[in-house]
N, C-alpha and C positions, 0 to 999 in steps of 0.2 A: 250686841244691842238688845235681842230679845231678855237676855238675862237682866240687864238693867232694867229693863221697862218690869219686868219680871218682879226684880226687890222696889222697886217704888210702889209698884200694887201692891205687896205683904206689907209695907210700911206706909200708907196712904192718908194714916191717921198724921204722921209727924209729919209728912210732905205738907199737908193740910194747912197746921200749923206754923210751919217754916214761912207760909206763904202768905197767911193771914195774920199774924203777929208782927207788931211791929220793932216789938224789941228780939233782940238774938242774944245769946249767951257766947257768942262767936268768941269774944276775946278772952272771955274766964276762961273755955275750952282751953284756948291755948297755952294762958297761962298755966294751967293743969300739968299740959302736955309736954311742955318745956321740963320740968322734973323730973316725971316719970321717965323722958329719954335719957336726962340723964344718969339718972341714979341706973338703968339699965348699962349705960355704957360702961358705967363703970364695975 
């Protein structure tokens, strides 16, 4: 737990933002990430 709380204080600035934006980039992430696991699997 300490470690968590830990990296949210070194990243405070994007917690910040996560929190006060109301748009997210949540879905392009994934769309990203869907490739890159694949092209690794294979």
């Amino acid at each position: 737990m300490q470690r968590f709380a830990g990296a949210l204080r070194h990243d405070s600035e994007a917690v910040r933002n996560a929190v006060l934006e109301p748009r997210s980039n949540g879905q392009s992430e994934g769309q990203i990430n869907r490739p890159k696991t694949l092209k690794r699997a294979m």
